[in-house]
C-alpha angles and dihedrals in degrees: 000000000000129000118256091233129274083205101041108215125266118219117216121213145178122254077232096037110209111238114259097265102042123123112268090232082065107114130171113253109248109246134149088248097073098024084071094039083059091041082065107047113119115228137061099328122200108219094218140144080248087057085232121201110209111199125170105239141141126318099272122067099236132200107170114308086352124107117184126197116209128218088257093069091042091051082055089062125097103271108272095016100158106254087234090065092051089044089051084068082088124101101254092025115115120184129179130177132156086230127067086235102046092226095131107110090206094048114046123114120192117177120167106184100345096309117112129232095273095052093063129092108238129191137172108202086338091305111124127246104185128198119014100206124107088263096061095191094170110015145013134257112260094240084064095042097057142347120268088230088054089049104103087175150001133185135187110210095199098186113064092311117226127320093226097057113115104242149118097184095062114121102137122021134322129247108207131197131208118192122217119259118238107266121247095236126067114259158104160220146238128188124176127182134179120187147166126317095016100322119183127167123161120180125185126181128183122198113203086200115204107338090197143332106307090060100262105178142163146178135197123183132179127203134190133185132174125171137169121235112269082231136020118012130288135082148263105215125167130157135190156203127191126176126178130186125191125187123180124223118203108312107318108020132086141175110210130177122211126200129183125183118178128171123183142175111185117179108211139237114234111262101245130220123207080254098063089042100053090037094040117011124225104305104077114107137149121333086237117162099025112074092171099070089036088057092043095051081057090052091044099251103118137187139184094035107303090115089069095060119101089240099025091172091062098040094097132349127213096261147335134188156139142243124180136169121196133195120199128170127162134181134214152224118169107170129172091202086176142009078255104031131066141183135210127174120169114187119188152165134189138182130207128196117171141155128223115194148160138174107255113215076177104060110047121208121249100247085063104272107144088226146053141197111247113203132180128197118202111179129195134194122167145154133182146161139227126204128176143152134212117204123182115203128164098312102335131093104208112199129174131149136147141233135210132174145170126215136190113189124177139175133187135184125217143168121210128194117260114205123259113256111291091005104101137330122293124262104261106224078235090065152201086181107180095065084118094034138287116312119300095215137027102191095178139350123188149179147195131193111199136194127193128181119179119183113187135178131183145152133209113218118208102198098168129001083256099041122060127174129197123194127170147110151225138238130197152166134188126181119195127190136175145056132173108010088174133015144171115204096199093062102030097039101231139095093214126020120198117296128158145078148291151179146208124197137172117170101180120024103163135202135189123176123171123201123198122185100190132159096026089269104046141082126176105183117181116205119182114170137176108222128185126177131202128250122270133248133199144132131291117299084348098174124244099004108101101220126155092239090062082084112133094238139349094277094044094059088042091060096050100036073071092058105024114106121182115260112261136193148199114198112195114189131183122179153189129185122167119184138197144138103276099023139034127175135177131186131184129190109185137156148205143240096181104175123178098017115195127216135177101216126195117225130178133046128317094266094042118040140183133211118194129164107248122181095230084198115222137349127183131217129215115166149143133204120202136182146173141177125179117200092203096173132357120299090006114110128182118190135184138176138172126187118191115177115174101201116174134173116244107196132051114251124228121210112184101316094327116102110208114202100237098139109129093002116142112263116258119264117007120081128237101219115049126168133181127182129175130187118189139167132189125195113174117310103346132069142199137203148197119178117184117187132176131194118188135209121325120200117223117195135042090248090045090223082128132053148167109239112235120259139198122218127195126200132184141200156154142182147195134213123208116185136207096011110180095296102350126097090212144008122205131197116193132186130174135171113200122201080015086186095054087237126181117232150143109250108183127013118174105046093112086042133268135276132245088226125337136020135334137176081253097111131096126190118227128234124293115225107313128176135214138189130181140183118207131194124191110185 
């Protein structure tokens, strides 16, 4: 969806390039040495205090294993893209959504090498985000920290990713995001786009500029967005708020504040079966708005097909959906104590209130409906600090800082009446839910208080001005507690649901990467990193997050609390990148030590499922990631990449007595062929594109006797520039057409969890062709 680049990007380089891995405080200490190393490099020099090498190079800004996508290609996206999907353009990254914009929490699937969404270390400006998935324990998802627009960089680390990132879901890499200062000149921007299926998106930022002489500045900005299904009926609906302050101390030294509000209601698609593909196609969704025929299918009486299905009751319910509001606020000190010696300190809080819900055909209402409206409430509030200092000395970058953080999770269930046919409206998934009186029944409740502290050192070793080494580790310790707080054992079925502790600690996770810049043009960088992750929390039977308390009683949990180890991993890179003008290649070979792999698997029949938490034992990773772009003639850009990864699980898996043969299977959900290919020109002021990506086979199931065949898609765009328009300094004209071939295909699988052998309601289709035009204004 995003345009190749008129301009390709320029990457920009030390002359003493830090190792992928190091800590992004890690400099080069300044000596003559490497002032005149940098003086005889051949190539487009920028003369700078950084002693900056500009060389013309792929898309992504690259240090190691790191790519790093700028705010210019951002700004080439579709307005509100997600920044995952345009992340996704580099080689080892997989994303999946229902929608073209990736917007839909529920939906969203995010791999990099083979690790999901919740196994990466993710930051925002160093403050921890936490887990990725839909039920965001311990984080939020980065759409609801910050708006794309606000984003001035993001980078995805895919070896170990740094010892000094805040996280105790890393396994394998970290994405970071950097926000955009506010700028020093008053200004703004406005940014409309209207889009397929009622798409609407409006963006407006204000910079203050300099408020007086020390530098004061500020921004706000506000987005809405607001969309139809693209099919079915129901809305996508978010809105938010972002503010920024900067104040400058002495020369090199500043105190910001950071504030995010976001607020989203987001209506679902129905979660598909092999069954409902092959009977019904892609088309069927949610019964929403009639509640008619949803209330007679609960009733058996079914229409449009759903009668043909094997489980036709559970073949669509009458409606599902989200809404979420988030709260995230971070303060900062950034202090250059010395020429040599700096200090950051990041303190933070956020808060997460969100509703989970779906109509029951299984559950009826008191008053005689045959349905009633589910809903779960999950609640976070957290705050944490990061501290960390930053000493040059001779050739060596030290760095070392700690994190802490607090964390109160909870999670309730609750079933709410849903009115008899012709005798009120309908409950909307979006609420509000108490229209006929609080909930009739309250199965489980439960709740987790968490602590984490993480301690890290390293030192970056500049052994030459073309040969740098980093080597450090990280330490950390996270102590959950909780459970049912509340249960009913006539609605869950059991006397005694899980309830307990446990902890997770790793004193000593290493990491060495070596990075070499030889021969003007080339660069080898080696990365090798120990990950842990923390377990899981969630609440009771909660779905595709393997957590311990997913056990299906007390003594259950007990029994594996005994046995259950926290998953591990050893991440092994080994990289080449050459630049020049006209041509620019990178190649990775890496592999994976993947121990203690968890897994949420979904037992029982189609109508009534069971999640329960498996160590799935061991998997091992072998993979390599390629990629090439020529730059044949001005403006004209040809790139290609090809990702192949070979995961397999090494272990059989055992569910209850039954022993499943799933030794050297290929690993559920990420695919082992990728390919992108992108193809732009820019003449003037104005800019074409053409993006091909293809995703291969996915297997399914443990066992891999079922699969999700492989798919292209095809997006187009272009884009024109006009500049100095009565008072603003651009205009700019966007239009994209995404699945430009209108092609069929299956977009994200998993997301309800995934099946020991066979089918499962776990599948979403991906958009049809959809368009989008947009109109921007920076003042």
């Amino acid at each position: 969806m995003f345009l190749a680049g008129a301009s390709v990007l320029c990457f920009a380089a030390q002359a003493v390039a830090a190792p992928s891995g190091a800590s992004s405080s890690a400099k080069a200490p300044v000596t003559h040495k490497a002032k005149a190393s940098a003086g005889h490099r051949k190539g487009p020099v920028v003369a700078s205090r950084s002693e900056e090498l500009s060389v013309t190079s792929t898309r992504h800004f690259t240090h190691g294993a790191t790519a790093v996508v700028t705010r210019q290609q951002m700004d080439e996206a579709v307005a509100g893209t997600s920044p995952y999907k345009v992340l996704a353009q580099t080689p080892g990254v997989n994303f999946t959504s229902d929608d073209a914009l990736g917007i839909d929490t529920w939906s969203v699937g995010l791999f990099v090498r083979g690790f999901s969404k919740s196994q990466l270390g993710v930051t925002l400006d160093g403050i921890p985000l936490g887990d990725q998935g839909y039920q965001k324990y311990n984080g939020l998802d980065i759409n609801s920290a910050i708006t794309q627009d606000n984003i001035g960089a993001m980078s995805v680390s895919k070896g170990g990713g740094a010892v000094d990132v805040p996280s105790t879901t890393n396994l394998g890499g970290a994405i970071t995001f950097n926000s955009l200062d506010p700028k020093h000149k008053m200004g703004g921007t406005i940014s409309q786009m209207f889009g397929s299926y009622n798409g609407f998106r409006t963006f407006v930022r204000f910079d203050s500029g300099d408020l007086n002489k020390t530098g004061t500045r500020f921004y706000t900005s506000y987005m809405r967005t607001d969309s139809g299904k693209w099919k079915g009926e129901g809305t996508q609906f978010q809105q938010q708020v972002n503010f920024k302050l900067v104040q400058p101390v002495a020369e090199q030294s500043s105190i910001s504040a950071f504030f995010d509000w976001s607020d989203m209601e987001m209506w679902g698609y129905e979660d598909l079966s092999f069954d409902a593909l092959k009977t019904l196609g892609q088309r069927v969704d949610i019964y929403y708005p009639d509640y008619k025929r949803a209330y007679l299918a609960a009733q058996g009486v079914y229409s449009g097909g759903i009668g043909k299905l094997s489980d036709p009751l559970d073949g669509a319910y009458y409606d599902g959906g989200t809404t979420e509001q988030n709260f995230l606020g971070a303060l900062t000190a950034d202090f250059t104590l010395a020429d040599n010696l700096k200090w950051k300190t990041i303190a933070y809080g956020h808060s997460d209130s969100m509703n989970s819900s779906y109509t029951d055909p299984y559950d009826p209402s008191p008053n005689g409906s045959p349905l009633s409206e589910q809903l779960y409430q999950p609640q976070l509030r957290r705050f944490g600090l990061t501290s960390d200092l930053t000493y040059d000395i001779n050739h060596n970058s030290i760095n070392t800082g700690v994190w802490y953080e607090n964390n109160s999770y909870t999670n309730g269930y609750f079933l709410y009446e849903e009115p008899l046919l012709g005798q009120g409206a309908p409950l909307k998934a979006v609420g509000p839910y108490t229209t006929y009186g609080p909930a009739f029944s309250h199965p489980w409740q439960s709740a987790y208080h968490t602590n984490t502290f993480q301690f890290h050192l390293q030192d970056t070793w500049f052994i030459l001005p073309s040969l740098s080494l980093n080597g450090g580790f990280r330490s950390f310790l996270q102590t959950t507690g909780g459970g049912a707080t509340y249960n009913n054992p006539a609605e869950s079925g059991v006397d005694q649901l899980p309830s307990g502790g446990l902890t997770t600690a790793g004193a000593f996770l290493p990491h060495i990467a070596l990075d070499w810049h030889f021969a003007r043009q080339h660069e080898l960088y080696f990365d090798m990193a120990e990950n842990l992750r923390g377990y899981n929390y969630g609440g009771y039977q909660s779905g595709s997050l393997p957590s311990a308390w997913q056990a299906h009683d007390q003594a259950s949990f007990l029994a594996l609390r005994k046995t259950l180890k926290p998953e591990r991993s050893w991440v092994y890179t080994l990289g080449y990148r050459f630049t020049s003008k006209y041509f620019a290649a990178n190649a990775d070979l890496y592999r994976v030590d993947y121990y203690n792999r968890m897994q949420s698997i979904t037992t029982g029949s189609l109508v009534d499922p069971h999640s329960t938490v498996t160590n799935v034992g061991n998997v091992g990773l072998n993979g390599a990631d390629a990629q090439a772009v020529i730059m044949p003639i001005k403006n004209l850009s040809i790139s290609n990449s090809m990702s192949y990864a070979h995961s397999i699980y090494e272990n059989n898996l055992t569910s209850g007595d039954v022993v499943y043969d799933t030794k050297g299977k290929h690993t559920v959900g990420y695919p082992s062929w990728m390919y992108t290919g992108q193809l732009s020109y820019a003449y003037r002021n104005a800019s074409a594109h053409l993006d091909a990506n293809y995703v291969g086979k996915r297997y399914f199931s443990y066992t891999n006797d079922t699969s999700v065949p492989g798919y292209w898609l095809v997006s187009l765009g272009a884009r024109y520039r006009f500049k100095n328009v009565w008072r603003a300094h651009d205009v700019i004209f966007d239009f994209n057409v995404y699945n430009l071939l209108n092609h069929p295909y299956i977009a994200t699988i998993g997301e309800s969890g995934y099946p020991l052998s066979g089918d499962r309601q776990s599948m979403l289709p991906g958009e049809p062709r959809a368009y989008f035009g947009s109109v921007k204004m920076d003042f």
